[in-house]
PyMOL Python script that loads the backbone (N, CA, C, O; Angstrom):
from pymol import cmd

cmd.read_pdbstr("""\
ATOM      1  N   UNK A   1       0.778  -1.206   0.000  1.00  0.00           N
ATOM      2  CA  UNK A   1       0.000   0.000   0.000  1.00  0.00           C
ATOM      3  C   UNK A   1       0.824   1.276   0.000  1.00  0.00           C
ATOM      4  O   UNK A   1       0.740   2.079  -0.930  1.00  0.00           O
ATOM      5  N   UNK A   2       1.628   1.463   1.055  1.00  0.00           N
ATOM      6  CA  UNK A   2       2.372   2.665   1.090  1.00  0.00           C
ATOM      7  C   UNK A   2       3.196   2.661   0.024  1.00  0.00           C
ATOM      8  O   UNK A   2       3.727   3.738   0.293  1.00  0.00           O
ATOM      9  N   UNK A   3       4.018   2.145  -1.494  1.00  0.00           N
ATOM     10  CA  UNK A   3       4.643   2.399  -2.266  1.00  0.00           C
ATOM     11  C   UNK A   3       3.711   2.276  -3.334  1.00  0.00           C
ATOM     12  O   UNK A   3       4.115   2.331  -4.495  1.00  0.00           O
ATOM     13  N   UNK A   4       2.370   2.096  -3.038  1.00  0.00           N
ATOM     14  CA  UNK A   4       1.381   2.799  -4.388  1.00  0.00           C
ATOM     15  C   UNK A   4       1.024   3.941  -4.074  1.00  0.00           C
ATOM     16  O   UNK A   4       0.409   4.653  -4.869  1.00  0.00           O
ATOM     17  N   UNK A   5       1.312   4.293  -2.965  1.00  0.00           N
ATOM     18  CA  UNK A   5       0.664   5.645  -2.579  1.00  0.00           C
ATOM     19  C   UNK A   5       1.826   6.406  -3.045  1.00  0.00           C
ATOM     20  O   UNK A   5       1.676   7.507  -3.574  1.00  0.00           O
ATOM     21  N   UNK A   6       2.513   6.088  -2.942  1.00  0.00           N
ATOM     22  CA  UNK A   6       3.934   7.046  -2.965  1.00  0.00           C
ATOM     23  C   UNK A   6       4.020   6.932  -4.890  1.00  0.00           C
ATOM     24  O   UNK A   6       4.378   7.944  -5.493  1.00  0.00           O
ATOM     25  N   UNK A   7       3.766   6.016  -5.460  1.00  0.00           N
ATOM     26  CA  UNK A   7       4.088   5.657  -7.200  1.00  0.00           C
ATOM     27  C   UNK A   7       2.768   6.932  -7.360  1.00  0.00           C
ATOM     28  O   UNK A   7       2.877   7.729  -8.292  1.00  0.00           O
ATOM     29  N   UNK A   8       1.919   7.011  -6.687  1.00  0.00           N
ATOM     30  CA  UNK A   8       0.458   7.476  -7.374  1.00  0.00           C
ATOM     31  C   UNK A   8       0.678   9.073  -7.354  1.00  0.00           C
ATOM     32  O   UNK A   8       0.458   9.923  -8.216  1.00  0.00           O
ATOM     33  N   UNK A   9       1.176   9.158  -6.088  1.00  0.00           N
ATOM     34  CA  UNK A   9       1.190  11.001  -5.492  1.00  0.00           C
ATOM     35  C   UNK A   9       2.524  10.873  -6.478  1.00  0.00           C
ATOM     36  O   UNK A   9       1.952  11.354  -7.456  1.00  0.00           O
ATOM     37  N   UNK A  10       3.751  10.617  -6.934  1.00  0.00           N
ATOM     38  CA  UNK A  10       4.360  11.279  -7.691  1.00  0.00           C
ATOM     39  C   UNK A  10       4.123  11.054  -9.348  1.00  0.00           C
ATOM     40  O   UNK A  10       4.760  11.669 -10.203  1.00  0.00           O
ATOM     41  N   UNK A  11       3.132  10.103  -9.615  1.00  0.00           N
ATOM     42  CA  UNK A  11       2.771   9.804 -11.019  1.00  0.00           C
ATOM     43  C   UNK A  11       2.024  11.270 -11.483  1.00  0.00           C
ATOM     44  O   UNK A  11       2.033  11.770 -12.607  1.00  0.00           O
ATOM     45  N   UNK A  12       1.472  11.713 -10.429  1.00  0.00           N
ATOM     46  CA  UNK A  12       0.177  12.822 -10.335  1.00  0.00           C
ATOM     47  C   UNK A  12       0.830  13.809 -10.203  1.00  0.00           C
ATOM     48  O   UNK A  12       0.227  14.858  -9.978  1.00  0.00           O
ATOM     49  N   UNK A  13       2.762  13.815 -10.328  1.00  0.00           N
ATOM     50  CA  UNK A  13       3.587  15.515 -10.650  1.00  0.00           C
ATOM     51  C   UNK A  13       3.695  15.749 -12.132  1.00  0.00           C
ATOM     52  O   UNK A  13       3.875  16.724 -12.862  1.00  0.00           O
ATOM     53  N   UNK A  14       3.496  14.340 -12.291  1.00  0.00           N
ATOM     54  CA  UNK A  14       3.860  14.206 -14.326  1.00  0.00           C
ATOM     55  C   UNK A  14       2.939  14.809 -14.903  1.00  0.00           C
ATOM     56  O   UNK A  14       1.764  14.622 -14.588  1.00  0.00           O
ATOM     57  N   UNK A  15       3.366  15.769 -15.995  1.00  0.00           N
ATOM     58  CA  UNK A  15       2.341  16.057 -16.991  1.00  0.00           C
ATOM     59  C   UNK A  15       1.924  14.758 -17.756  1.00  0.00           C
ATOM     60  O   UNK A  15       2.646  13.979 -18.377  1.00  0.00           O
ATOM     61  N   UNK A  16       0.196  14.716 -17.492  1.00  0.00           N
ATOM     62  CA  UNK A  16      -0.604  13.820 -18.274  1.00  0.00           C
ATOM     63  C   UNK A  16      -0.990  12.824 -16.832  1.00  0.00           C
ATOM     64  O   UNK A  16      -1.938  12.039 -16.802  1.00  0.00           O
ATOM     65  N   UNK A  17      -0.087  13.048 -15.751  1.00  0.00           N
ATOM     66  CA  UNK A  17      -0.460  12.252 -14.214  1.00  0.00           C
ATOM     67  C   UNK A  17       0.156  10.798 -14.647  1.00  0.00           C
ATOM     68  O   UNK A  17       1.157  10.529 -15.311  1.00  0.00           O
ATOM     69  N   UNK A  18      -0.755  10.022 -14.064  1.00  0.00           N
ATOM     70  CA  UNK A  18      -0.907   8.568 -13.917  1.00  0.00           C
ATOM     71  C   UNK A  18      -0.845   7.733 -15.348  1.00  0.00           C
ATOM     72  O   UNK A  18      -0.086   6.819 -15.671  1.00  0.00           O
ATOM     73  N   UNK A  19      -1.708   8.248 -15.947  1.00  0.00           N
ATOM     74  CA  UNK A  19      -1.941   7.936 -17.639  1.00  0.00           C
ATOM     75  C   UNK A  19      -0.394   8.151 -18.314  1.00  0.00           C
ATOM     76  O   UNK A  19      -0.307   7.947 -19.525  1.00  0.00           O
ATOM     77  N   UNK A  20       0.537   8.460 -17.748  1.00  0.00           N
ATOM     78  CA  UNK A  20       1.984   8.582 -18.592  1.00  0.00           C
ATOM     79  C   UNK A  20       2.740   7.235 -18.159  1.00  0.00           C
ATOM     80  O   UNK A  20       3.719   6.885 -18.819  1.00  0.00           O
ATOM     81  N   UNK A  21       2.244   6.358 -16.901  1.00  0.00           N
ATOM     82  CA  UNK A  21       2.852   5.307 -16.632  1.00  0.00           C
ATOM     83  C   UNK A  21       2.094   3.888 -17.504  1.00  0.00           C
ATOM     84  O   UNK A  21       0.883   3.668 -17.530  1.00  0.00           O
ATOM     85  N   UNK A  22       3.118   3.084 -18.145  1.00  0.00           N
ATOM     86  CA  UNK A  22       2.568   1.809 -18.786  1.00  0.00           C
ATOM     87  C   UNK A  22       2.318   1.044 -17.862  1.00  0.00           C
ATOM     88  O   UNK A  22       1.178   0.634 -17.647  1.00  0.00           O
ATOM     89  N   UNK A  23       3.782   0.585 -16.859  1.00  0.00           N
ATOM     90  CA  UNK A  23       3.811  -0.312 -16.184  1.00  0.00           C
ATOM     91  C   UNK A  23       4.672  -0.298 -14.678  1.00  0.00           C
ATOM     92  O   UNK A  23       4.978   0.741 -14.093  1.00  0.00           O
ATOM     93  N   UNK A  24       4.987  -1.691 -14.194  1.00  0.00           N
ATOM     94  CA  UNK A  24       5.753  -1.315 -13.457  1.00  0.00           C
ATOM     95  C   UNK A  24       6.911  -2.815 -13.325  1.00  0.00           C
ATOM     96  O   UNK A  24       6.347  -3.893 -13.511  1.00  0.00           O
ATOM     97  N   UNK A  25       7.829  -2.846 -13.143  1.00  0.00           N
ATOM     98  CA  UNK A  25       8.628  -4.011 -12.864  1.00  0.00           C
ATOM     99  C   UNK A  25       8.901  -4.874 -11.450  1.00  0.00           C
ATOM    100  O   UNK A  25       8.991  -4.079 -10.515  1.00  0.00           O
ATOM    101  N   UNK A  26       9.004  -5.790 -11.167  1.00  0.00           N
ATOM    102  CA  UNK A  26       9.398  -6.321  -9.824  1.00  0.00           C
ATOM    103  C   UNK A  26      10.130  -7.440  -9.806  1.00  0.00           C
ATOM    104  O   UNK A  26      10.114  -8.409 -10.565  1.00  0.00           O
ATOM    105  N   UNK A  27      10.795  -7.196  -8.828  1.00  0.00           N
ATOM    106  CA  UNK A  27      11.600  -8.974  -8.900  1.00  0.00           C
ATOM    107  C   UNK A  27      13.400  -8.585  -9.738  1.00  0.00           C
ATOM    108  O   UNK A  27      14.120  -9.479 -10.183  1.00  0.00           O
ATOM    109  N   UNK A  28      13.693  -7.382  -9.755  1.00  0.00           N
ATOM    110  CA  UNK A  28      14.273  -7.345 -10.896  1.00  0.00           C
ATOM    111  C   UNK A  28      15.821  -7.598 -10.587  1.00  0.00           C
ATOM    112  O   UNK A  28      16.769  -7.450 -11.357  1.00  0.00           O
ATOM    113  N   UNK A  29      15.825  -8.048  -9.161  1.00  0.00           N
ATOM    114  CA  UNK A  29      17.088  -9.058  -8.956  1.00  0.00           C
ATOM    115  C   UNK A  29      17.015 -10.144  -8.687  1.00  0.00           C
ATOM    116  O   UNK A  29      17.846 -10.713  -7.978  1.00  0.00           O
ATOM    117  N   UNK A  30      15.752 -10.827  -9.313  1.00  0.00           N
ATOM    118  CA  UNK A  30      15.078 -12.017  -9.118  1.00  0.00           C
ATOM    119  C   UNK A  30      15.503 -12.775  -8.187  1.00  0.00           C
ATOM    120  O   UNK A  30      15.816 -13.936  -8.448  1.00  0.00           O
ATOM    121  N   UNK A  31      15.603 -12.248  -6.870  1.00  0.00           N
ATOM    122  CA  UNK A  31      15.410 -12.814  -5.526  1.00  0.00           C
ATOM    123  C   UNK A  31      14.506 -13.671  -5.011  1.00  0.00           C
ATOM    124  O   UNK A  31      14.919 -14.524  -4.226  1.00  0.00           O
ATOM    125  N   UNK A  32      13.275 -13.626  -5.303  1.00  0.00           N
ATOM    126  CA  UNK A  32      11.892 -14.444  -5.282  1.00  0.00           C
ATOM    127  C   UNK A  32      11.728 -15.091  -6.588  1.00  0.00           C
ATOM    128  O   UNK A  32      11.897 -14.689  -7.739  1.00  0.00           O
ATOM    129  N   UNK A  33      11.249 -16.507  -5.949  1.00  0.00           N
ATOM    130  CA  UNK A  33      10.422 -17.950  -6.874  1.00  0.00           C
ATOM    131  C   UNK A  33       9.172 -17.224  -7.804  1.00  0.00           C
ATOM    132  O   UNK A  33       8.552 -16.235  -7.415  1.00  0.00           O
ATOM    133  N   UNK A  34       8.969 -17.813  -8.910  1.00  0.00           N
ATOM    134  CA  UNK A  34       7.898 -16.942  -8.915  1.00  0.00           C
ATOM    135  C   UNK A  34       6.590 -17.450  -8.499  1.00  0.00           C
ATOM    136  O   UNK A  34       5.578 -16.890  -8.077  1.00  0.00           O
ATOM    137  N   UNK A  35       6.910 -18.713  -8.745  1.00  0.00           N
ATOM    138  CA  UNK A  35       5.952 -19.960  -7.929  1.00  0.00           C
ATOM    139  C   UNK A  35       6.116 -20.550  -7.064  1.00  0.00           C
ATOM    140  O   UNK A  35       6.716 -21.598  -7.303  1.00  0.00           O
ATOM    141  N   UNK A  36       5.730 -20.306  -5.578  1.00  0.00           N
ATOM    142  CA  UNK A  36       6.750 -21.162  -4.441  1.00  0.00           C
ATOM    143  C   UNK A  36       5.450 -22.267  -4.654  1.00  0.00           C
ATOM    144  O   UNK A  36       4.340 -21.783  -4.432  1.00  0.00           O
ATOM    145  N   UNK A  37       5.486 -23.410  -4.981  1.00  0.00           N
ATOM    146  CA  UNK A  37       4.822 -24.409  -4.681  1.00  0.00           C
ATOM    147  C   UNK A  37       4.689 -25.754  -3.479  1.00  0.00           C
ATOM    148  O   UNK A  37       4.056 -26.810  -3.472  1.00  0.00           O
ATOM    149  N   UNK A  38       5.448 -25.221  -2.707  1.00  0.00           N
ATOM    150  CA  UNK A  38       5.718 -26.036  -1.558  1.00  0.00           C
ATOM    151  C   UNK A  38       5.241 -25.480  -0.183  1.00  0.00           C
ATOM    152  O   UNK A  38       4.779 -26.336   0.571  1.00  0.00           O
ATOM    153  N   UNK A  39       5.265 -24.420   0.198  1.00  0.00           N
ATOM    154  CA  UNK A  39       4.764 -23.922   1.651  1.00  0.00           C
ATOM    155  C   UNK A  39       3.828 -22.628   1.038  1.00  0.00           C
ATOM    156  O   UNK A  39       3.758 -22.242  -0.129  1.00  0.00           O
ATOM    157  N   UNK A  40       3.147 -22.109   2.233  1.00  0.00           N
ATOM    158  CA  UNK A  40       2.743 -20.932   2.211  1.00  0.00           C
ATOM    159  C   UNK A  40       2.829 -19.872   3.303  1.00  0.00           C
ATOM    160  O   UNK A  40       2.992 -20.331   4.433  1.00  0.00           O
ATOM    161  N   UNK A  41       2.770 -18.858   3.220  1.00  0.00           N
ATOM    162  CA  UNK A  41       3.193 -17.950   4.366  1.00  0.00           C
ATOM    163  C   UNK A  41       2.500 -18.180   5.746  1.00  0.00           C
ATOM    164  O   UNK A  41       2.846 -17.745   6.844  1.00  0.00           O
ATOM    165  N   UNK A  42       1.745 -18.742   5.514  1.00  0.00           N
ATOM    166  CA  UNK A  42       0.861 -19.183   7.227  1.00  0.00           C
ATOM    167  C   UNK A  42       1.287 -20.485   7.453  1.00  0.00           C
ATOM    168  O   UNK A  42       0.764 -21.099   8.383  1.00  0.00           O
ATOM    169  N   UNK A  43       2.226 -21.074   6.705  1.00  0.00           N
ATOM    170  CA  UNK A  43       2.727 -22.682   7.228  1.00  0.00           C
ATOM    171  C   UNK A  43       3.822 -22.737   8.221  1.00  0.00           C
ATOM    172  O   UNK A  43       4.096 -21.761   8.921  1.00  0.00           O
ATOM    173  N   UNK A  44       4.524 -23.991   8.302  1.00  0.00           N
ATOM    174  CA  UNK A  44       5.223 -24.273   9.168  1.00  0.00           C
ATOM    175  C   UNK A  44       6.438 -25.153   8.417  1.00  0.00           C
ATOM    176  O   UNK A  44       6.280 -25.804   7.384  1.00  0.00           O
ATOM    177  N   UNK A  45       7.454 -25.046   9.032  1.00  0.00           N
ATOM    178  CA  UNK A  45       8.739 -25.892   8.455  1.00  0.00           C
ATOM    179  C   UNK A  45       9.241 -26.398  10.092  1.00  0.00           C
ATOM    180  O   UNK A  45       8.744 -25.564  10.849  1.00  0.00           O
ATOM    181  N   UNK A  46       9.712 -27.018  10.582  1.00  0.00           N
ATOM    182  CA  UNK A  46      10.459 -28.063  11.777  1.00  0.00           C
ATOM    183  C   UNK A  46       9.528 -27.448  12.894  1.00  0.00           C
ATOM    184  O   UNK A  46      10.078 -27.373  13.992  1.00  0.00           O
ATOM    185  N   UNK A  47       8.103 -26.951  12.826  1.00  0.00           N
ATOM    186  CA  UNK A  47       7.677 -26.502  14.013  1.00  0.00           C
ATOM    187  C   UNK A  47       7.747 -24.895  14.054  1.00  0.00           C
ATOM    188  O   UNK A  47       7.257 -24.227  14.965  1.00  0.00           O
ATOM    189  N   UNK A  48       8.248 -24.507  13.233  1.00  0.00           N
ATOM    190  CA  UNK A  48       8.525 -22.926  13.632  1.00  0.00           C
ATOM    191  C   UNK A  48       8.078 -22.349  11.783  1.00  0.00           C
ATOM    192  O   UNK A  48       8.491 -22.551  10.641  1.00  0.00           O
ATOM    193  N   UNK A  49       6.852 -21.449  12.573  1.00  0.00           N
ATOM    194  CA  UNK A  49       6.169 -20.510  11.689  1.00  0.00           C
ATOM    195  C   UNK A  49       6.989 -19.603  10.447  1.00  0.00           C
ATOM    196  O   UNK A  49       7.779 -18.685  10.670  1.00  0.00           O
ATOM    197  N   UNK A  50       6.564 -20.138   9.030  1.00  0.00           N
ATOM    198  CA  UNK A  50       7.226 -19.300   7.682  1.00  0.00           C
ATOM    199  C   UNK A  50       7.346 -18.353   8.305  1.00  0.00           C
ATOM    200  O   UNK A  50       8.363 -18.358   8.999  1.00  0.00           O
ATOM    201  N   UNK A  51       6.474 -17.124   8.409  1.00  0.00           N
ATOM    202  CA  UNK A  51       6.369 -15.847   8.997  1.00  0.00           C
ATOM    203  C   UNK A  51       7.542 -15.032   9.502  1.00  0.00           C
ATOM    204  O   UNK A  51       7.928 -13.894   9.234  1.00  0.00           O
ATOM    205  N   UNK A  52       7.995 -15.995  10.335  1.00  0.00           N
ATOM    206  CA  UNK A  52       9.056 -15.958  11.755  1.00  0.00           C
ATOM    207  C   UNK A  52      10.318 -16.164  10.908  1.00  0.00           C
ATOM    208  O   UNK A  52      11.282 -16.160  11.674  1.00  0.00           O
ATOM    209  N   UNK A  53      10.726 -16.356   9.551  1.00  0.00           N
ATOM    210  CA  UNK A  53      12.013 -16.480   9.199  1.00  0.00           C
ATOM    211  C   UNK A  53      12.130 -15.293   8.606  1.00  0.00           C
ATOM    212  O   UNK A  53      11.274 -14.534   8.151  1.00  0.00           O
ATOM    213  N   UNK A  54      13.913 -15.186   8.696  1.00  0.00           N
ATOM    214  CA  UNK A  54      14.456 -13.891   7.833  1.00  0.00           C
ATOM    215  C   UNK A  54      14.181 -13.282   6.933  1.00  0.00           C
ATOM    216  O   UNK A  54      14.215 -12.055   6.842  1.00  0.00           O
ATOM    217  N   UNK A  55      13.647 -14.596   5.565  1.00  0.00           N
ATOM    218  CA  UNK A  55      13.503 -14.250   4.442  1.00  0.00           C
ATOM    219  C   UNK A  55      12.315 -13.841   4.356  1.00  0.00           C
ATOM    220  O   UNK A  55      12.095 -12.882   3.616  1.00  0.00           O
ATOM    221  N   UNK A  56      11.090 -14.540   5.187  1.00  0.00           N
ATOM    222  CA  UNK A  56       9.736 -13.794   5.015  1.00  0.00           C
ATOM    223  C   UNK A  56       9.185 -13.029   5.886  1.00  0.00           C
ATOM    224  O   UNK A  56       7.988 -12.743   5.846  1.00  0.00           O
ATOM    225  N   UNK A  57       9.730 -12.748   6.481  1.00  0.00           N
ATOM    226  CA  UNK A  57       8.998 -12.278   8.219  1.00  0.00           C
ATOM    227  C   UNK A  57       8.537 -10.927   8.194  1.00  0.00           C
ATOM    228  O   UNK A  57       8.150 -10.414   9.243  1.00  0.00           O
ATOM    229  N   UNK A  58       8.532 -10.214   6.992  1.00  0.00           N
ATOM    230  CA  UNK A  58       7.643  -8.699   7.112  1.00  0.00           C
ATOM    231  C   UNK A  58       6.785  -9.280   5.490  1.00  0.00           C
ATOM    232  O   UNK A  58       5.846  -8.527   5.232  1.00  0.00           O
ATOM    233  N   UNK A  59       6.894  -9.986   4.843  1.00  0.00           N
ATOM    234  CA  UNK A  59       6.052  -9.935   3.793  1.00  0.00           C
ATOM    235  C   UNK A  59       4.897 -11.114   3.963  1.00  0.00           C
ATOM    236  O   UNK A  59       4.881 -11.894   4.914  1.00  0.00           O
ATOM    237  N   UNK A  60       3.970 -11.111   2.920  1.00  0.00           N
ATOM    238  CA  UNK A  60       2.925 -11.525   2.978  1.00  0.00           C
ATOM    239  C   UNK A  60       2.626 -12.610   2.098  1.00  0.00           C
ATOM    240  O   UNK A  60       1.809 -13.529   2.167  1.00  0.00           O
ATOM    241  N   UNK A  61       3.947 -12.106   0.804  1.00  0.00           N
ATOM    242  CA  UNK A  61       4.084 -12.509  -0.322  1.00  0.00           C
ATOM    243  C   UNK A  61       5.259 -13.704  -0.515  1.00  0.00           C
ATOM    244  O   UNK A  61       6.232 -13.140  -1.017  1.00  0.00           O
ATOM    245  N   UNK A  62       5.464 -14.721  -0.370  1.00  0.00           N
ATOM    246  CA  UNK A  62       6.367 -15.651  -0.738  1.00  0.00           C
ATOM    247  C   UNK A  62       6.631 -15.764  -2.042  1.00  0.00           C
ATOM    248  O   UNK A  62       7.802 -16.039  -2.306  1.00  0.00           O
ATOM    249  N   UNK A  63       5.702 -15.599  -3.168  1.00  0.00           N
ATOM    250  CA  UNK A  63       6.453 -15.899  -4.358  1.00  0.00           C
ATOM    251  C   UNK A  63       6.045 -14.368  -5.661  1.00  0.00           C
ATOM    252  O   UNK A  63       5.405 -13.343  -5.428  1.00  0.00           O
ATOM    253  N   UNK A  64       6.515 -14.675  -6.569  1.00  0.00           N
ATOM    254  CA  UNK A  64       6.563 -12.997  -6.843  1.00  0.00           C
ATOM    255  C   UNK A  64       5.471 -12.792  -7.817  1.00  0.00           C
ATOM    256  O   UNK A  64       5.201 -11.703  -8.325  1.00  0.00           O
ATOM    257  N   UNK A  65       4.742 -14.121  -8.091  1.00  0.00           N
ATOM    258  CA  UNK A  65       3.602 -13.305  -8.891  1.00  0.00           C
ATOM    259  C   UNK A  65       2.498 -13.368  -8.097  1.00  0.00           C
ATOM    260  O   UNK A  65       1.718 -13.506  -9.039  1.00  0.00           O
ATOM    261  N   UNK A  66       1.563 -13.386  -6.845  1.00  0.00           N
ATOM    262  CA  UNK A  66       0.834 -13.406  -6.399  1.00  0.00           C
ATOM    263  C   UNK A  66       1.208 -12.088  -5.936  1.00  0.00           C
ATOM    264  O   UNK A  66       0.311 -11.245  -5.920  1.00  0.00           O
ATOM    265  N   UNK A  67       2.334 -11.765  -5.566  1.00  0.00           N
ATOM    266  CA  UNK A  67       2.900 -10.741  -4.944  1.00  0.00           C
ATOM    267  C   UNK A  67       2.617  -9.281  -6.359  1.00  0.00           C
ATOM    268  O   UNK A  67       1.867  -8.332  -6.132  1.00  0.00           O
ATOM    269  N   UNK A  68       3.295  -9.423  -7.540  1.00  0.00           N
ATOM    270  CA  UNK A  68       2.831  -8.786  -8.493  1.00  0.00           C
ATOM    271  C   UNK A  68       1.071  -8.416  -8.679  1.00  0.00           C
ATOM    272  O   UNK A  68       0.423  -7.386  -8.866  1.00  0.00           O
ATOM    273  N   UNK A  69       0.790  -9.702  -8.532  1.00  0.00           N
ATOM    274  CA  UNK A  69      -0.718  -9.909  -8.872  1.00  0.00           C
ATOM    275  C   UNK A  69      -1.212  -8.580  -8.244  1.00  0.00           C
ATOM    276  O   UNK A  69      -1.505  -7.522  -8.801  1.00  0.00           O
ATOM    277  N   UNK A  70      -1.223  -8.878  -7.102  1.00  0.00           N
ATOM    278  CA  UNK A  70      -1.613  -7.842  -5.552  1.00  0.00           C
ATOM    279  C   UNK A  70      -1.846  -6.571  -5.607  1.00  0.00           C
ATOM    280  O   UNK A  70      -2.779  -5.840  -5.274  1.00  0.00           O
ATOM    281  N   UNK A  71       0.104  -6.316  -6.528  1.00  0.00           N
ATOM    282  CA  UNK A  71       0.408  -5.159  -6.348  1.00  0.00           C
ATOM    283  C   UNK A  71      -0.125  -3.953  -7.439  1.00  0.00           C
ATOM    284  O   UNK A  71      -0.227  -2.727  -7.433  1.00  0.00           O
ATOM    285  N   UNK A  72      -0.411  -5.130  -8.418  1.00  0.00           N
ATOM    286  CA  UNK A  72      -1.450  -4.103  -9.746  1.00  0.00           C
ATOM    287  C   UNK A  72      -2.433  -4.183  -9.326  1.00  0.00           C
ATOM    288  O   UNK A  72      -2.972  -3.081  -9.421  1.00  0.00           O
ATOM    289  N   UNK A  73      -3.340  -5.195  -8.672  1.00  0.00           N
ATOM    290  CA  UNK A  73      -4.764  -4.507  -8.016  1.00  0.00           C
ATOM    291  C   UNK A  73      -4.454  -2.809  -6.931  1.00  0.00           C
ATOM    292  O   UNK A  73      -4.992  -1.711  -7.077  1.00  0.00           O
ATOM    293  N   UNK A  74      -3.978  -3.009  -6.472  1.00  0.00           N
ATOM    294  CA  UNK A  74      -3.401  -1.521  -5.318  1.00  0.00           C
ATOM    295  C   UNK A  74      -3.416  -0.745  -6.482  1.00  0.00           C
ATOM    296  O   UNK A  74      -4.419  -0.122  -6.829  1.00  0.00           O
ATOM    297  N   UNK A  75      -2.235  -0.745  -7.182  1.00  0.00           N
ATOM    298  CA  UNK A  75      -2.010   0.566  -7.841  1.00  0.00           C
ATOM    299  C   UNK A  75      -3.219   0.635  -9.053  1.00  0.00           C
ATOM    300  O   UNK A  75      -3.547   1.691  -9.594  1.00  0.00           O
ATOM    301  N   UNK A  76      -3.798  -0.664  -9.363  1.00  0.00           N
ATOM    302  CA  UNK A  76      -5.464   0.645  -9.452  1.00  0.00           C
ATOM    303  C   UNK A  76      -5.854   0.797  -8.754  1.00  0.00           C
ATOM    304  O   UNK A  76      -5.547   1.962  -9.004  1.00  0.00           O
ATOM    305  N   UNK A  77      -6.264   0.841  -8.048  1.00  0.00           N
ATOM    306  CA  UNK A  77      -6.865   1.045  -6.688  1.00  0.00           C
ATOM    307  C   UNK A  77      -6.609   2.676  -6.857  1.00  0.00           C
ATOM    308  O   UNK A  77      -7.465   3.552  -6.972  1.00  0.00           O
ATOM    309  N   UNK A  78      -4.825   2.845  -6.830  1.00  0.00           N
ATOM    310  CA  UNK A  78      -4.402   3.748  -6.213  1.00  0.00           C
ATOM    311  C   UNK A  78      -4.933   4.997  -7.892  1.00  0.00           C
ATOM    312  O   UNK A  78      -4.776   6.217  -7.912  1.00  0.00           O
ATOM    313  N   UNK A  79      -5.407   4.311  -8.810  1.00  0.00           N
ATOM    314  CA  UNK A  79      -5.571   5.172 -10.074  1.00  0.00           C
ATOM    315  C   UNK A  79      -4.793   4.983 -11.247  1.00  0.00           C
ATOM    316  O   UNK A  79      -5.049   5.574 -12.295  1.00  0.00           O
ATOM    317  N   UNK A  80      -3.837   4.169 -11.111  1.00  0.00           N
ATOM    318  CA  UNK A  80      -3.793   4.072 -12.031  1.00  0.00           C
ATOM    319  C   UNK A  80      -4.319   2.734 -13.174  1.00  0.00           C
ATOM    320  O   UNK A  80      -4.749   1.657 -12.762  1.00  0.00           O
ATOM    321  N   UNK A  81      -4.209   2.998 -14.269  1.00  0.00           N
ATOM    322  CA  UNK A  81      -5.021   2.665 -15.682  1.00  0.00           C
ATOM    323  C   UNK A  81      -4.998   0.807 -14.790  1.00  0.00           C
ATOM    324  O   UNK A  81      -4.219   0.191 -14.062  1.00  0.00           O
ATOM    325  N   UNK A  82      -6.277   0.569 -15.392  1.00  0.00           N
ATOM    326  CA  UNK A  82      -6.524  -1.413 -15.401  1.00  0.00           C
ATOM    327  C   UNK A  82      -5.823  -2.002 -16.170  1.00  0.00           C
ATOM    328  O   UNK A  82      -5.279  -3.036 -15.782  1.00  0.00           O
ATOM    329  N   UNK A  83      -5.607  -1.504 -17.570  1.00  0.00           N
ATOM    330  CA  UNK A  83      -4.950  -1.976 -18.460  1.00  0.00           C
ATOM    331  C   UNK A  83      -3.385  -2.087 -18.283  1.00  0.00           C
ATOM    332  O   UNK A  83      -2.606  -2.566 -19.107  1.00  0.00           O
ATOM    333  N   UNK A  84      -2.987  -1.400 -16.695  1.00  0.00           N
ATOM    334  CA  UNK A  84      -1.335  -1.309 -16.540  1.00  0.00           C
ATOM    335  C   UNK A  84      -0.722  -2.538 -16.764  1.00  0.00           C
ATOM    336  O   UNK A  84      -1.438  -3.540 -16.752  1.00  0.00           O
ATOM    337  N   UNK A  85       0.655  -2.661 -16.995  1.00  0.00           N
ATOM    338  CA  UNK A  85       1.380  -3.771 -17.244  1.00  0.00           C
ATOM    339  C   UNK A  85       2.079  -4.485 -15.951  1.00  0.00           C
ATOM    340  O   UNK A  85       1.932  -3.895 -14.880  1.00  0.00           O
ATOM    341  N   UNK A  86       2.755  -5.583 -15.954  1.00  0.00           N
ATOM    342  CA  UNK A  86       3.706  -5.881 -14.714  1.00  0.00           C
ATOM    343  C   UNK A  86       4.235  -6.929 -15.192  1.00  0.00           C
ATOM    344  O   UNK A  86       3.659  -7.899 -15.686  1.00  0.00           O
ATOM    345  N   UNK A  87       5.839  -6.671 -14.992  1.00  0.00           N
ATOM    346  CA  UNK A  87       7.039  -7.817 -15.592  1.00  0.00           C
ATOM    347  C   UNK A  87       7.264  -8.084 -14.234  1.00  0.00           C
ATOM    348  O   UNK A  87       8.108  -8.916 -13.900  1.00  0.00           O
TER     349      UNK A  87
END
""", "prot")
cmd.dss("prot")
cmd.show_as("cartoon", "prot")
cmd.util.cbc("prot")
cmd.orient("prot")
């Protein structure tokens, strides 16, 4: 939420606003699976909660297109175009 708010309020300094952005990119040190097919963020590995590890423990998102998915619903949300893109 807070980095669509922040993409939206400065899309909206551009002449033409929001409507001048196509898309947006993520993942682009492809750090994240894009399909984790094995756990999910409310599971468990040896007894101790996904959540609770390093790699996931502030996100919501384990793999990067549900996470993408998400993040183009928000940023319409936030105004910009339905038709936006996401690599």
């Amino acid at each position: 939420g807070p980095s669509a708010d922040l993409f939206g309020s400065t899309a909206d300094l551009a002449t033409g606003g929001k409507a001048t952005v196509h898309g947006f990119i993520t993942n682009t040190a492809n750090y994240s699976a894009l399909v984790e097919p094995y756990f999910t963020v409310n599971g468990t590995v040896n007894g101790q909660q996904i959540r609770s590890s390093r790699w996931v423990d502030w996100n919501f998102y384990i793999d990067e297109l549900s996470f993408a998915q998400a993040f183009r619903q928000r940023l319409i949300q936030e105004g910009f175009s339905s038709n936006i893109g996401m690599l």
